[in-house]
N, C-alpha and C positions, 0 to 999 in steps of 0.2 A: 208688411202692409196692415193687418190685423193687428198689433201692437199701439197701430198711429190711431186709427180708427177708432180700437177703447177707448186712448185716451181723448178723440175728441168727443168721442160721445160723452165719456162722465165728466168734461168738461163744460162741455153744452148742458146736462142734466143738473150740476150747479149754477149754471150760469142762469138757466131755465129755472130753477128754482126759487132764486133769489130777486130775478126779478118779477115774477108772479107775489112774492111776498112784499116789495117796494110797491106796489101796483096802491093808489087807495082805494077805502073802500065807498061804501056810499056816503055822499054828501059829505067826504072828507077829504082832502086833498095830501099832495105829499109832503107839502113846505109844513105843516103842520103837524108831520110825525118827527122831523126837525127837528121842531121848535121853534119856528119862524114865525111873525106876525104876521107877512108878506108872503101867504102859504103861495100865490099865483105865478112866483116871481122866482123860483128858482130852477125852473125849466121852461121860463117863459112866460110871454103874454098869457096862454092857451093852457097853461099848466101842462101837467106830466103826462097826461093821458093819450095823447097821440103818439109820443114818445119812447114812452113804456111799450103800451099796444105794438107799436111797431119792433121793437129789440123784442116781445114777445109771440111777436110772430115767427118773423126771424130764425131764431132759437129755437122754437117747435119746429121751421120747416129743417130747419139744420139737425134734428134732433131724430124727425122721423124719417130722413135720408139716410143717418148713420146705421139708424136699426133696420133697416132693408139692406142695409148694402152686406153688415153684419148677419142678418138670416140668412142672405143670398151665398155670401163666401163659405158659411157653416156649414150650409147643407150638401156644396160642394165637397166637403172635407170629411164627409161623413160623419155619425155617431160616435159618439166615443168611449159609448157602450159597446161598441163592434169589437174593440181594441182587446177588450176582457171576457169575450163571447165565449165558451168552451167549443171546443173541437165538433162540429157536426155528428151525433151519434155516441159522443160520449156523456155520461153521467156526471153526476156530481162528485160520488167517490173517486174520480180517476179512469176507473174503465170502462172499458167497451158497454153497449147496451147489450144488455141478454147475458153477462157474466156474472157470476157469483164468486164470493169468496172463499167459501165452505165448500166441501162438497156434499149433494144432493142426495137425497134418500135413498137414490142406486147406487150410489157406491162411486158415481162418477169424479174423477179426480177434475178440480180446477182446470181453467187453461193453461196456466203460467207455472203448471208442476208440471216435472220432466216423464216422459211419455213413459218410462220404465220402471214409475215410483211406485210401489205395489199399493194394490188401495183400501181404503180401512175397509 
């Protein structure tokens, strides 16, 4: 379900795009980025403007349902920063909190050295 959805979203975000960019702009109509004499006449009496306006509605409303419906399912699915999160209480190096690698100024041997190793 998430698969379909991308793609209609970045379908919609081109789609959205493109017609935001056929849109005229002022005092200029569309039959004129053409090349047409008859700029009124190529989406009508009424020109492009109601037209357009409406496929770019449309396309926004289509565009800002995908991105909801996309937060809504993500957040369900968790982070995916979670997936790589280290162990609760573990460090960065691999071990335990509170372990050292060396042994400490006492004398004390590591954890992960065998309880019989005599110590420096």
């Amino acid at each position: 379900m998430i698969p379909v959805l991308i793609a209609i979203h970045v379908l919609t975000c081109i789609f959205l795009m493109l017609v935001v960019l056929l849109q005229p702009g002022n005092k200029q109509s569309i039959g004129a980025s053409f090349g047409g004499a008859g700029s009124q006449t190529v989406f009508g009496g009424r020109g492009a403007n109601t037209f357009l306006s409406k496929l770019t509605a449309g396309a926004a409303i289509v565009f800002m349902l995908t991105s909801l419906t996309l937060v809504f399912v993500s957040s369900k699915a968790g982070s995916v920063t979670d997936r790589f999160a280290p162990a609760a209480g573990a460090t960065a190096d691999g071990g335990a909190a509170g372990e050292t690698a060396t042994a400490d100024a006492g004398g004390v041997a590591p954890a992960d050295a065998p309880a019989d190793a005599p110590a420096d």
